[in-house]
Every structure is written in C-alpha cells, then in structure tokens.
C-alpha positions in Angstrom: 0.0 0.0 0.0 0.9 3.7 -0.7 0.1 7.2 -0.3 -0.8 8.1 -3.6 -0.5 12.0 -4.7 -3.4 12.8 -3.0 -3.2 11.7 0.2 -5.5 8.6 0.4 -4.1 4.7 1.1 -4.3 2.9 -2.4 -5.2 -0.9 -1.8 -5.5 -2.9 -4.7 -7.0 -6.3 -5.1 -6.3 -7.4 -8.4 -4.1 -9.7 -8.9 -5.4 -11.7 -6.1 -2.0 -12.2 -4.0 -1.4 -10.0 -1.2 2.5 -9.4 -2.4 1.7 -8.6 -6.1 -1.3 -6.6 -5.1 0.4 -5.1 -2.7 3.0 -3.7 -5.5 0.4 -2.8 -7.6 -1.0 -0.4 -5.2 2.5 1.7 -4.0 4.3 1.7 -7.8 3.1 3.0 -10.6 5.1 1.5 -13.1 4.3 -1.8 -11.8 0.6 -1.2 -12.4 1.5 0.7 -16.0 3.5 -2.8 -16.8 0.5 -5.0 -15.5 -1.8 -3.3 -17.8 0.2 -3.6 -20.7 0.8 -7.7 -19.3 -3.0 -7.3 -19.7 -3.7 -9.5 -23.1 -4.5 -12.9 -23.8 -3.9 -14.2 -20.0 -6.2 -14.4 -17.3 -6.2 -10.7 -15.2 -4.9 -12.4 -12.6 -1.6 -13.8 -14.3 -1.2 -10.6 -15.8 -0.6 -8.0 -12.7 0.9 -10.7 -10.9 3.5 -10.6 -13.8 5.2 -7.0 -12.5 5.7 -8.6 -9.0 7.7 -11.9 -10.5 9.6 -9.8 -12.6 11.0 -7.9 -9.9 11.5 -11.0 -7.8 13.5 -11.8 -10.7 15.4 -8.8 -10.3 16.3 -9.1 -6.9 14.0 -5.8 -5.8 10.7 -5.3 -4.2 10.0 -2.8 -7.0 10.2 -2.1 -10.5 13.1 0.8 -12.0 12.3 2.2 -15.5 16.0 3.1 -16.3 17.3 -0.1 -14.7 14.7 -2.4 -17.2 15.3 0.7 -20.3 19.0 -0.1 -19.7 18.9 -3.9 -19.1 20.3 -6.6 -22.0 17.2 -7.5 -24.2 18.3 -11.2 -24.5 19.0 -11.5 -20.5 15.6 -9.3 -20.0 13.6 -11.9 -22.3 15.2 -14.9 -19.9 13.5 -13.0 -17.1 10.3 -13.5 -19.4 10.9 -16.6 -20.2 12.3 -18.9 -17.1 9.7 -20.9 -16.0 7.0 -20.2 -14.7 7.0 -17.9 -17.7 5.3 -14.4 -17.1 3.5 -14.3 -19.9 1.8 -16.4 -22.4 4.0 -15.0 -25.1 7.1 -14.3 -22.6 9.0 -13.3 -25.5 7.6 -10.3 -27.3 5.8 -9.0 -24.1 9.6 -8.5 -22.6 10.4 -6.2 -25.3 7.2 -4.5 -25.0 7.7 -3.7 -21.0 11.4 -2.4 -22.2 10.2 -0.8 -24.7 7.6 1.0 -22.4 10.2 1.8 -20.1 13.0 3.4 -22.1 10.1 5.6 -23.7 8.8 6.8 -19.9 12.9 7.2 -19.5 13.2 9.4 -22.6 9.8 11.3 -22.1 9.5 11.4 -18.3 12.3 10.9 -16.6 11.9 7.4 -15.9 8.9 8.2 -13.8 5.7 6.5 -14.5 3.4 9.0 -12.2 4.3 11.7 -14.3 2.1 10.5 -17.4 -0.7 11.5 -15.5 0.8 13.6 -12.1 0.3 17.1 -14.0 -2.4 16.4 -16.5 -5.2 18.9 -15.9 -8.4 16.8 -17.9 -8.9 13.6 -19.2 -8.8 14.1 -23.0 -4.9 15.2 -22.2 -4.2 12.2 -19.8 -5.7 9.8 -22.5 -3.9 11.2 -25.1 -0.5 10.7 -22.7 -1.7 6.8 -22.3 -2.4 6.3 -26.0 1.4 7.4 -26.7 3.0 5.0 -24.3 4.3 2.3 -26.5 1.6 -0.8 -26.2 -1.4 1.1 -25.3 -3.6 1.0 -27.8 -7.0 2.8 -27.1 -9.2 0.3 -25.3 -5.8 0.0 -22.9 -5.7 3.5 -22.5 -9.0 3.8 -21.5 -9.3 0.9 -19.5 -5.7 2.0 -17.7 -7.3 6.0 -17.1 -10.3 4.0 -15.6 -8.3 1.8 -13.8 -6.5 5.5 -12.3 -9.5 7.1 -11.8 -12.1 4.5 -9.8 -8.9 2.9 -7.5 -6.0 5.1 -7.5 -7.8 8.5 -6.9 -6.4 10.1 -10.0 -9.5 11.9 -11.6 -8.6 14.9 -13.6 -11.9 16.8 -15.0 -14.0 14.6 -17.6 -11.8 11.6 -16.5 -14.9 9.5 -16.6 -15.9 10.5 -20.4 -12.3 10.1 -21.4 -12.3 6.6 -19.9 -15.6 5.7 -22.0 -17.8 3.0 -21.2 -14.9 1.9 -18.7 -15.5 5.1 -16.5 -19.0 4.5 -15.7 -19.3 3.6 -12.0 -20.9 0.8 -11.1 -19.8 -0.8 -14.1 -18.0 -4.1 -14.5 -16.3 -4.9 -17.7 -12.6 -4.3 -16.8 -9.6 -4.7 -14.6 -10.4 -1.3 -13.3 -13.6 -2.4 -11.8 -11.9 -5.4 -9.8 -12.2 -5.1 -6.1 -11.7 -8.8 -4.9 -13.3 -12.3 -5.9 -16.7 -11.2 -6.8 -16.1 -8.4 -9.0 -13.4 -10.3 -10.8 -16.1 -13.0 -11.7 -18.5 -10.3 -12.4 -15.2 -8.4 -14.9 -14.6 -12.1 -15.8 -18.4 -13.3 -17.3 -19.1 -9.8 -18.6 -16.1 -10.6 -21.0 -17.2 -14.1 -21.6 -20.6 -12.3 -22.7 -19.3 -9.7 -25.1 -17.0 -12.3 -26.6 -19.8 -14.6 -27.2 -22.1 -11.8 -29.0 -19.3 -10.9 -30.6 -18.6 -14.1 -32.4 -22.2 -14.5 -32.8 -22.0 -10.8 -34.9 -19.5 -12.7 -37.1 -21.2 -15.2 -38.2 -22.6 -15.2 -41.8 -26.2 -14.9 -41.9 
C-alpha cells in the first residue's frame, strides 16, 4: 500500500495475492507494466507478472531506467524462465522495455508523471495512447483503472475513460475489487465475446 499524490491509502485487489497486489497499489510502473501484461492471459496472471519480474530482479520494486538499460536477450530470460510471465514471454519482454526506455526518454523514468500534471482527461488519454503498447481500449481501461482505484481523476476523466468510466460498471480490470467483482469483470467478458462471435457469423 501507498500514499498516492493525493493523500488517500491505495489498496489494490487485483491480482489476487497479497504481495503482487500489494506492489500494484504503491508503484506505478508496476501497475503501467500490469496493464500492458494485460492480453491474452487471465487478469490475474497478468498483474501478478510485475511482482515476478521484480522477484526476478532481486527488488521489491520495479526501475524504469534499470529495465530501459537492461540486455534485451538477459531481459527476455526474465520472461521466459519458468513459470513464464506471460503467455507469449517473449515479445511482451520487449514490450515492457520498450515502455520503459520511452517513460525514460519522455519522463524521466517516472511513470506517475504521465498522468501527475495532466489537468483533464482528454490530455491524460492522449498521454496513455502514446506509451508504446497502449492502444486505445488500454488507454481507456488503464485511465479508468487510475480514476475508480488510485484516486487520480482529472476533469472529464470519466468521459475520457468511455464505457470503462461508468461507476458501477464491470467490464474491466479497473472495476476489480476482490473475488466477486473479478467473476463479475470475468463473465461480462465471456458475454461480449460470445455476442461478438455470434455478430460474425454469416447470416
């Protein structure tokens, strides 16, 4: 847990272990890196990943310029030793390097200050959609994730966010609260993946 820039204990229950949540809610490149882990694994497995990869790297917390500066190919292993942290270990190690030599180059190595100074939240989506990986549904999904649970909520915030800002809501990682709300997150996608394939299909 952490004091986040406002003042108010951040608690996360995401990844549904006490250690890896626990990282999640006092570093915020730790939940940037779970939400871009956030693809084609369970929710779970993916913000658990930023805990295991600093295990790996003998810390209790993720460094932007260490990871920006770190050798791809012995980066990757991190990835890659079993249990891998990802379901494509590979690519998704360049991607978190990636992510972190661009937050080096553009801020200083500080993930807090994509969204520490940005006054609404058209400019702090804008700021998301240019970190390398988040495409707009992550954006979105990350801003709400920032503005429901980690008490960042520049004006509009919720309109920026889209259908992922609307409280009460339950169709993403940033409405995930414990057990319950996960299987809520969990058969909402199941549901919008079903009518999706079913929108495919020739008629």
């Amino acid at each position: 847990m952490r004091q986040n820039n406002r003042g108010k204990a951040v608690d996360l229950r995401i990844a549904q272990q006490p250690e890896a949540d626990e990282l999640l809610g006092r570093s915020p490149l730790a939940a940037m890196v779970g939400m871009l882990l956030d693809q084609q694994v369970p929710m779970e497995w993916a913000f658990s990943g930023p805990y295991s990869l600093a295990q790996r790297m003998g810390s209790d917390d993720l460094d932007a310029h260490e990871i920006a500066a770190y050798d791809p190919e012995a980066f990757a292993e991190l990835f890659v030793t079993k249990p891998a942290l990802h379901r494509y270990p590979g690519s998704m190690a360049k991607r978190v390097q990636q992510l972190c030599q661009f937050l080096v180059a553009e801020y200083g190595g500080d993930a807090s200050a994509v969204w520490s100074d940005a006054e609404t939240g058209a400019e702090l989506l804008k700021r998301l959609k240019a970190l390398p990986g988040f495409g707009v549904q992550k954006a979105q999904i990350f801003l709400a994730l920032l503005g429901k649970q980690l008490h960042v909520r520049p004006a509009g915030w919720r309109a920026a966010a889209g259908p992922y800002g609307e409280a009460g809501s339950h169709r993403s990682v940033a409405d995930i609260t414990g057990p319950e709300s996960l299987a809520r997150v969990r058969a909402y996608k199941q549901e919008a993946k079903a009518a999706a394939k079913a929108a495919a299909k020739p008629k």
